[in-house]
C-alpha atoms as one frame of an Amber mdcrd trajectory, in Angstrom:
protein
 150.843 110.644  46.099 151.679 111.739  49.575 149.099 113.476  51.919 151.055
 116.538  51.950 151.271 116.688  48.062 147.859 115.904  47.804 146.803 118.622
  49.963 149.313 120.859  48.569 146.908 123.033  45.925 144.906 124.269  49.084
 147.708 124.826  51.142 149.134 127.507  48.352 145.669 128.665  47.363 145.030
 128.888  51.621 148.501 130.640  51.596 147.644 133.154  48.995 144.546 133.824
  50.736 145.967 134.747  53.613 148.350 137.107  51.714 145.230 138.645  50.311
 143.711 139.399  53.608 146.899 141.460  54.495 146.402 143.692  50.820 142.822
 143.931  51.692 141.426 147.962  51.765 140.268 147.003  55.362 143.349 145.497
  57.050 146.584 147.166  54.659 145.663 150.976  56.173 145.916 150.331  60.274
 148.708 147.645  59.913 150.879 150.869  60.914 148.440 151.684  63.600 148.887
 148.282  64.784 152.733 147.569  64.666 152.244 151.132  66.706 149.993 149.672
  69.160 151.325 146.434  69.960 155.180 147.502  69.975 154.334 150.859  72.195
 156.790 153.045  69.539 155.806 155.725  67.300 155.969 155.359  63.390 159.017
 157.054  63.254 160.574 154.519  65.706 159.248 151.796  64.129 160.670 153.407
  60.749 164.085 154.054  62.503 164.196 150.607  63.212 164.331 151.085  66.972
 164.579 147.849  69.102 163.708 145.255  66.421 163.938 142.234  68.551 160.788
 143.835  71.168 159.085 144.874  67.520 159.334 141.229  66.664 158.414 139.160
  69.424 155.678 141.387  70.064 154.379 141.073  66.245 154.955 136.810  66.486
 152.899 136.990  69.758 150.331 139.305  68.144 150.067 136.611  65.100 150.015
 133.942  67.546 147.163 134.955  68.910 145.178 135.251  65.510 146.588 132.384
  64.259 144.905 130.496  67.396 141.712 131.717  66.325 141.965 131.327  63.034
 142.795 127.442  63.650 140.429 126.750  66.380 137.622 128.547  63.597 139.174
 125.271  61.283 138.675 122.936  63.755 135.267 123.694  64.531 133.715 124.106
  60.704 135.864 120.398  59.694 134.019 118.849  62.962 130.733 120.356  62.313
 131.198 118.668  58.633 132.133 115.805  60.107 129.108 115.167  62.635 127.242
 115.889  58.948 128.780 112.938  57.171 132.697 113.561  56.700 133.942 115.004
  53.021 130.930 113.913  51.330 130.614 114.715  47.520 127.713 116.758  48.393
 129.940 118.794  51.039 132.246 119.736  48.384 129.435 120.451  45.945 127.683
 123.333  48.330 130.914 124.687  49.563 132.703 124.857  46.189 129.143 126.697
  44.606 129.332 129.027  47.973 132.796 129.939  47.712 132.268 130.663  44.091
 130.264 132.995  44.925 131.753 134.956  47.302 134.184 135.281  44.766 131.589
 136.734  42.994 130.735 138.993  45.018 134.233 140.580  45.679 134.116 141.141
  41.539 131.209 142.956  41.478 129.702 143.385  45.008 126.408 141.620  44.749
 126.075 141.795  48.524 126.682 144.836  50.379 125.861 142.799  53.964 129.248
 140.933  53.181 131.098 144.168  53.336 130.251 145.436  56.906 133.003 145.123
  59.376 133.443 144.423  63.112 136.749 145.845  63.938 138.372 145.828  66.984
 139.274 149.100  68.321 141.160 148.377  71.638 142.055 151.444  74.310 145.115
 150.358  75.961 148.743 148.893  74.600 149.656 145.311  75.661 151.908 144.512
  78.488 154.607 142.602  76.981 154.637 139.746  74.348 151.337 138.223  76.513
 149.283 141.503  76.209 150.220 141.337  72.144 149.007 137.429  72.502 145.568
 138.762  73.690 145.534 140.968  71.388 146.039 139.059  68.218 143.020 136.825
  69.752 140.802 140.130  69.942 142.352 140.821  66.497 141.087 137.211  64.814
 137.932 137.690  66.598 136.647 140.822  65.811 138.112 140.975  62.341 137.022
 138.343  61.106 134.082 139.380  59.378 136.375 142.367  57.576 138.410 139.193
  55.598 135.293 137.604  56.006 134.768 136.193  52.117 138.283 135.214  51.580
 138.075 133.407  55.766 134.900 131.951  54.981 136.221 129.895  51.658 139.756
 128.614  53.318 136.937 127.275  56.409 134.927 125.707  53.997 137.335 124.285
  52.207 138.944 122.900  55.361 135.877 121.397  56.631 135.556 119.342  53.446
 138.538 117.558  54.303 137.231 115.391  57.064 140.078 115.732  59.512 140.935
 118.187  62.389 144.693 118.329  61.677 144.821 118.943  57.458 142.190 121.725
  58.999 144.422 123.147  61.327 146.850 122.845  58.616 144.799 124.603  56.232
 143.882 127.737  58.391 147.897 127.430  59.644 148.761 128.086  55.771 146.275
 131.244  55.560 147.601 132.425  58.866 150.993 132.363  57.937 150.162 134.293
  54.506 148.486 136.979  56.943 151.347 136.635  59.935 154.351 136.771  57.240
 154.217 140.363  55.456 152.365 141.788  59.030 155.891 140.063  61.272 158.348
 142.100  58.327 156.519 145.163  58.081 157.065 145.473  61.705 160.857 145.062
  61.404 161.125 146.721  58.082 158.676 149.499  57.456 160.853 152.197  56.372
 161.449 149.937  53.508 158.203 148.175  53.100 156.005 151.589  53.469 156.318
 152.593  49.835 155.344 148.914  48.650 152.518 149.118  50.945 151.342 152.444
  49.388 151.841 151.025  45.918 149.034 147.835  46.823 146.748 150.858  48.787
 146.510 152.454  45.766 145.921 149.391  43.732 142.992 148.047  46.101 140.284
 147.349  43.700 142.972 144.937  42.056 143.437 143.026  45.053 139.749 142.978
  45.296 139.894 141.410  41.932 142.577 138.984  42.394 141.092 138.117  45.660
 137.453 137.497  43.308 139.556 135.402  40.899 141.092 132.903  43.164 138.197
 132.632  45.383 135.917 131.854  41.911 138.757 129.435  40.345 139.261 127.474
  44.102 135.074 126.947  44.397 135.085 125.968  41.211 137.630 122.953  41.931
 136.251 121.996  44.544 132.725 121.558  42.983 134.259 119.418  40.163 136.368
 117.700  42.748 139.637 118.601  40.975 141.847 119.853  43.366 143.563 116.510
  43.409 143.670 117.156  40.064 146.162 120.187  40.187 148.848 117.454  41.897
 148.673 115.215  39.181 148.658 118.273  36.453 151.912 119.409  38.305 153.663
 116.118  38.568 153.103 115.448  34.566 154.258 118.998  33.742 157.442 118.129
  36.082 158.228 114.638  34.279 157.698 116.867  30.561 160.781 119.251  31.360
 162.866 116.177  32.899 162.416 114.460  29.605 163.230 117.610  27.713 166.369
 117.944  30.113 167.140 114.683  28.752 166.216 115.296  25.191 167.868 118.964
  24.577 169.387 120.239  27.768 171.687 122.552  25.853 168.581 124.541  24.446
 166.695 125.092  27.978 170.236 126.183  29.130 170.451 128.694  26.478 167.018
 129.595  27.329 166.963 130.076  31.007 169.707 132.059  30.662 168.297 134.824
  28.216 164.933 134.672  30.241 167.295 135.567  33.383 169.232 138.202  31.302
 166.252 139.683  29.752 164.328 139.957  33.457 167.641 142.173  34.723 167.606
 144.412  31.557 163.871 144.842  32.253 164.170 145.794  36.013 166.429 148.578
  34.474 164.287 149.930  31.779 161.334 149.165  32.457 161.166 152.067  35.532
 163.559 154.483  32.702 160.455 153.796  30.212 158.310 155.610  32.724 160.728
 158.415  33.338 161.321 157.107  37.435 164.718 156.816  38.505 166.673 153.900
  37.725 169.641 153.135  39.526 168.056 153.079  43.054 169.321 150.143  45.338
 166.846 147.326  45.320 166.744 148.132  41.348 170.293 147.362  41.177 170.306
 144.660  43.572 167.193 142.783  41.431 169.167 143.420  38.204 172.721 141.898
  39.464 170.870 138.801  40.968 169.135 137.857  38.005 172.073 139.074  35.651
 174.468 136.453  38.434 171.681 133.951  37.511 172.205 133.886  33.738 175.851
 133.642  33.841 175.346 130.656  36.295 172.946 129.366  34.147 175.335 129.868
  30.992 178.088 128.306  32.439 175.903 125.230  33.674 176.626 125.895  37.236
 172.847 126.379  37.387 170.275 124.710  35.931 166.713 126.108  36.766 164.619
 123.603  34.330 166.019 121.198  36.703 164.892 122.763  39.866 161.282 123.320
  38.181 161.080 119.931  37.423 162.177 118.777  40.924 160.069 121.172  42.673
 157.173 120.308  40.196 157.230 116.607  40.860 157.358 117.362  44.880 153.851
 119.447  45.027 152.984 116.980  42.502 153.844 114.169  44.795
């Protein structure tokens, strides 16, 4: 198995995290306020889709900054571990039990103290791409402690690994989860904003998914089974080559009902519920997946086939 496989169940679970963070009740409200801040338009530029390319390099530079932070936060929990003895068993032991319990607490709040924030409130817009820079450092810095459960278990879990760089890599994984939906927002809100109200208005369930992973990832890494997840991958990815092999004309068949039946659901589902149906991204879903069972019908696609092969990749 290759490094990169084997470290690939915390890069997605550090990935996910970082997705998380951006749902979370105290960072999902001001990401507005912030595009606002750090591009120098008001909302209803940034919804007109004024100047895009200064709204982008201005959101990069802004997750650049927190990204830094975020890293250099890796860095220094993996070399404090390692001054204590490298990814010892008993490392992975403590920091598995303490992650599962932050996850804990975000299911049912054991701990106020956890909850209080240290947000960063600044009083003046950045100059340029560099005063964005500055201000995603502020950002990672003073916000820390508001995505502080979720932070704290993708840091211990990178300072279990006994090496600066799969660190960095680690904390570059949840940064990117936090950077991604914060960079399209900024370029897209007019679209975004109604998605965005959806999650606000689902927050305790993003509490609770946030809980979930947080309990399942301390859990694995107290066993000492995240390795585990590669090889569980990689066995499920040999399974459907064989069955490719064995009856490739029934997981055709398959795939392509499973396709048609998730475009007839896009449809209905929203008609079930008395919303409107035929609005564009509806009808844009339903075509895709509606293109992907005739390609899968006619055997120009074969999506058991690009499970498997992306299956026995993370798998290594």
């Amino acid at each position: 198995m290759s490094p990169l496989a084997a470290q690939a169940p915390g890069l997605g679970a550090a990935l996910l995290a970082g997705l998380l963070s951006f749902l979370s009740p105290c960072v999902l409200p001001l990401v507005p306020g912030y595009l606002s801040f750090v591009s120098g338009y008001g909302l209803s530029d940034l919804r007109a889709g004024k100047d895009r390319a200064r709204i982008l390099w201005r959101s990069l530079a802004f997750a650049g900054g927190f990204s830094l932070v975020f890293a250099a936060l890796g860095i220094v929990f993996s070399g404090g571990a390692m001054l204590l003895g490298g990814a010892s068993r008993w490392l992975s032991v403590a920091s598995g039990v303490v992650v599962a319990l932050l996850g804990l607490n975000l299911l049912f709040d054991l701990l106020k103290v956890l909850n209080l924030e240290a947000r960063f409130h600044p009083s003046k817009a950045p100059a340029g791409p560099a005063g964005a820079f500055v201000l995603g450092l502020a950002f990672g810095a003073g916000w820390s402690p508001c995505v502080g459960p979720v932070l704290a278990s993708i840091l211990l879990l990178a300072a279990r690994e006994g090496s600066l760089a799969k660190s960095a890599l680690l904390l570059g994984a949840y940064s990117l989860g936090l950077a991604f939906p914060f960079v399209a927002a900024g370029l897209f809100l007019e679209r975004l904003s109604p998605l965005m109200a959806w999650f606000k208005r689902r927050a305790r369930a993003v509490r609770i998914a946030s809980g979930l992973l947080l309990l399942a990832l301390g859990a694995f890494m107290a066993l000492g089974r995240l390795a585990a997840v590669s090889a569980l991958a990689a066995r499920a990815g040999f399974a459907l080559k064989e069955a490719l092999v064995a009856s490739p004309d029934a997981l055709r068949l398959g795939a392509a009902a499973a396709w048609a039946l998730l475009a007839t659901l896009v449809l209905a589902l929203p008609a079930l519920r008395k919303k409107p149906v035929l609005t564009a991204p509806r009808i844009a879903f339903a075509a895709l997946f509606a293109l992907a069972a005739a390609a899968e019908a006619s055997g120009l696609l074969s999506t058991a086939r690009l499970l498997s092969e992306w299956l026995l990749y993370s798998g290594g």
